[in-house]
N, C-alpha and C positions, 0 to 999 in steps of 0.2 A: 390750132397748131401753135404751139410752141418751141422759136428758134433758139436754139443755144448755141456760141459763137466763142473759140476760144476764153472758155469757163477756165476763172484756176481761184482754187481757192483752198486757205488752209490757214493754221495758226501756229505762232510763235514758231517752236520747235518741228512741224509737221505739213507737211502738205498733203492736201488728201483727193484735188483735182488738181489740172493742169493740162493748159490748151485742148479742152474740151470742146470736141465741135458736138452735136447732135441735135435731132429733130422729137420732141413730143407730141404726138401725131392722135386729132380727135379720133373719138369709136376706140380708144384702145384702154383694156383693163391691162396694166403692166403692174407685177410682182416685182419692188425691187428688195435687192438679197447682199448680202455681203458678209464680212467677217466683224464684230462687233468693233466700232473704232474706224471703221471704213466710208463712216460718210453721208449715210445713207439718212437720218434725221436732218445733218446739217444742208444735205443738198433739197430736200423738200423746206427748208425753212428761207433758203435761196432762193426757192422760186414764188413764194408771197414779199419777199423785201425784207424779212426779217434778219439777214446776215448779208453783212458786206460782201465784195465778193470782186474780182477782178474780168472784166472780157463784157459777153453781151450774155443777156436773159430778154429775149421781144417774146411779149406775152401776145402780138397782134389783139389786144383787145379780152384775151379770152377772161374771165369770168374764175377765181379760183376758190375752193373753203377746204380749210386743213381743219383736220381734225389732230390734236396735238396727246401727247402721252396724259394719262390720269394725273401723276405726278408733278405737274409743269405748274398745278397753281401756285401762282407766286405767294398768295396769301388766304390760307386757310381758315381766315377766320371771319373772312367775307361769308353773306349769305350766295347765293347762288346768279339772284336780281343782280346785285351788287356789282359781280364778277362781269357778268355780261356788258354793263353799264361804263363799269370801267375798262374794256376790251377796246368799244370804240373810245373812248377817253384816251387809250394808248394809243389805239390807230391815230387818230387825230394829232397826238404829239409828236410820234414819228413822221407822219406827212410836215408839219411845221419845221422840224428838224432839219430836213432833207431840204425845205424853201429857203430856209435861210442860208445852207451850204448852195444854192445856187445864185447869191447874193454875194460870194465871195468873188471877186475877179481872177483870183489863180486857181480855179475850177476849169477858168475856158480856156487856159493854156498849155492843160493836158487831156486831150480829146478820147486816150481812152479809161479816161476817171469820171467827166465828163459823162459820157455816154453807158458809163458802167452806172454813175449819180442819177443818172435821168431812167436806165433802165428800175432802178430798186424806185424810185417812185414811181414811175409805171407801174409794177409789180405790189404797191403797196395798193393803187387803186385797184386794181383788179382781184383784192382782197376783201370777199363779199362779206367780213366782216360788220361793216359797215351798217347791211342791210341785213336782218334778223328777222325775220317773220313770226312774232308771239305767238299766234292762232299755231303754228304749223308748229313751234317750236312746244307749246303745250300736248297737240296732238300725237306730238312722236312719243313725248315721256309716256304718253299712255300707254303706245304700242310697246313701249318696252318696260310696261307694268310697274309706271309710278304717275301718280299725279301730279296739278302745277303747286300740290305744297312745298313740295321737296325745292321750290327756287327758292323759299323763306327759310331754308333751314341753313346753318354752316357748313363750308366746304371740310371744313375738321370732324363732322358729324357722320357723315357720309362713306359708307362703304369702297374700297376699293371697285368693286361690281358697279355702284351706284355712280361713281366718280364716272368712269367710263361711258355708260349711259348717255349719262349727262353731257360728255363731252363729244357722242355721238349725233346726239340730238341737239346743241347746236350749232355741228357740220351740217346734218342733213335739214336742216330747217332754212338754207340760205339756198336760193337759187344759181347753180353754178355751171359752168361747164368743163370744169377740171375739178374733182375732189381729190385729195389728199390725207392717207390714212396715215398712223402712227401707231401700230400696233391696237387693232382695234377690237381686239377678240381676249384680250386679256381681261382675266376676272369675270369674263361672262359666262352664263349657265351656260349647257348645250339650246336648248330652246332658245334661245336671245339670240346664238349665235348663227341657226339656221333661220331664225327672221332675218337676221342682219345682210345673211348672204342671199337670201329670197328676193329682200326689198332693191338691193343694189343691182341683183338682174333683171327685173323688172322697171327700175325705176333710173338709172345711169348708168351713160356710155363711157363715158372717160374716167380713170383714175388712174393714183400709182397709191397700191399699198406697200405699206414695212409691216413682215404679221413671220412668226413662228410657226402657224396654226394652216400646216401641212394643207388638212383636210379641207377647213377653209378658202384656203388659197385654190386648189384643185377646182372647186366650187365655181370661183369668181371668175381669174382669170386666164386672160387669151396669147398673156406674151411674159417671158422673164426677164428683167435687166440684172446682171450683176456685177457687181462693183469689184472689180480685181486688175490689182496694180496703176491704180488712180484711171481706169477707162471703164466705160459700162460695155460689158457684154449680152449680145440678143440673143436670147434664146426665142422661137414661135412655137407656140403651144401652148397645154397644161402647165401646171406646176408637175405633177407626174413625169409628163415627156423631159423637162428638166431636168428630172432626177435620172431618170434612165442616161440621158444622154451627159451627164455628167459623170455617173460611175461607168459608162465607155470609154469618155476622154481620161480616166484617169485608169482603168485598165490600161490604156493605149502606154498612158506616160510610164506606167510600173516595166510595160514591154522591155521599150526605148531600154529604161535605164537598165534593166537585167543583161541589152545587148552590149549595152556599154560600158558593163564592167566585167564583161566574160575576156 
């Protein structure tokens, strides 16, 4: 379980949380949805430590691996070994980062910057990053019909299809108890895509995916969050029941308004 505590976060010109309370709760595959620009990448990057962020994020310990968009490598001209290698080399630099921001004395004389400082390093170690398992991380490329050449090759080489893969395999190669997806069906065949949603019922309890991919999501999971007017709202169910009960609620609003301008 993951507690969330007066969350606000946003930039410059935009805010896009604010006083956010809510509970992340294990056993649950949550769908989240929004309007593009709503939040929904920058708040899964919130909850590994990768974005500042104001309020509380207590990870109680849990265990997380994001799997991040195809497009995010910073440097395409790394081989694949390379990338990974450098991944903790980043993790590592931002945990030092954060040490020495706790070395400042006017840290501990705002207790909720403080505590917002200490929750993003908590959140950075429970960033299974860290820990990559080769054997399992070779094994999944297989499953998804490439072998462990393809880490020798360049990220500039590499298929948009291939990219994703790759960045599936090594999310699911880290033992975790929260994963995090980031559109994780893009570029993929159909076949790749029904392994993908196969192995994640069979094989994990917890997640929150970002995905377009209707069908997919129906597949996985058991609840929807979405993101409107800086709060999440629950939906229980399908992705399906979702959608029915969203084109309800906005029959409902088309009512309202028709009475109120008679």
């Amino acid at each position: 379980m993951i507690s969330i505590n007066d969350f606000t976060k946003g930039f410059e010109r935009e805010s896009l949380f604010e006083n956010l309370n809510l509970v992340i709760p294990s056993n649950k595959k949550i769908a989240l949805v929004g309007k593009n620009g709503s939040g929904k990448t920058t708040f899964l990057r919130c909850l590994v430590g990768q974005e500042k962020f104001e309020g509380r994020i207590i990870s109680n310990g849990m265990k997380i691996s994001m799997m991040e968009q195809e497009n995010n490598f910073e440097n395409i001209d790394e081989t694949l070994s390379e990338y990974l290698d450098n991944q903790k080399k980043k993790l590592e630099k931002r945990k030092e980062e954060l040490e020495k921001e706790f070395g400042n004395p006017e840290l501990y004389e705002n207790e909720s910057k403080f505590n917002a400082t200490m929750d993003r390093y908590n959140l950075l170690l429970t960033d299974n990053s860290f820990v990559l398992e080769e054997s399992k991380l070779i094994e999944l490329l297989g499953k998804l019909g490439m072998n462990e050449n393809i880490l020798n090759q360049k990220i500039s080489e590499l298929s948009g299809g291939q990219k994703i893969k790759l960045r599936l395999a090594e999310c699911l190669a880290k033992e975790a108890d929260l994963y995090l997806f980031d559109e994780p069906t893009n570029h993929l065949d159909l076949e790749t895509s029904e392994w993908l949603g196969k192995y994640i019922k069979e094989n994990i309890k917890s997640l929150i995916v970002i995905s377009h991919d209707r069908y997919f999501l129906n597949e996985i999971i058991d609840e929807v969050w979405k993101i409107e007017g800086k709060i999440f709202e629950k939906y229980v169910g399908t992705y399906e029941k979702y959608e029915e009960e969203e084109i309800t609620h906005l029959e409902l609003l088309g009512e309202k308004f028709k009475d109120a301008t008679r």
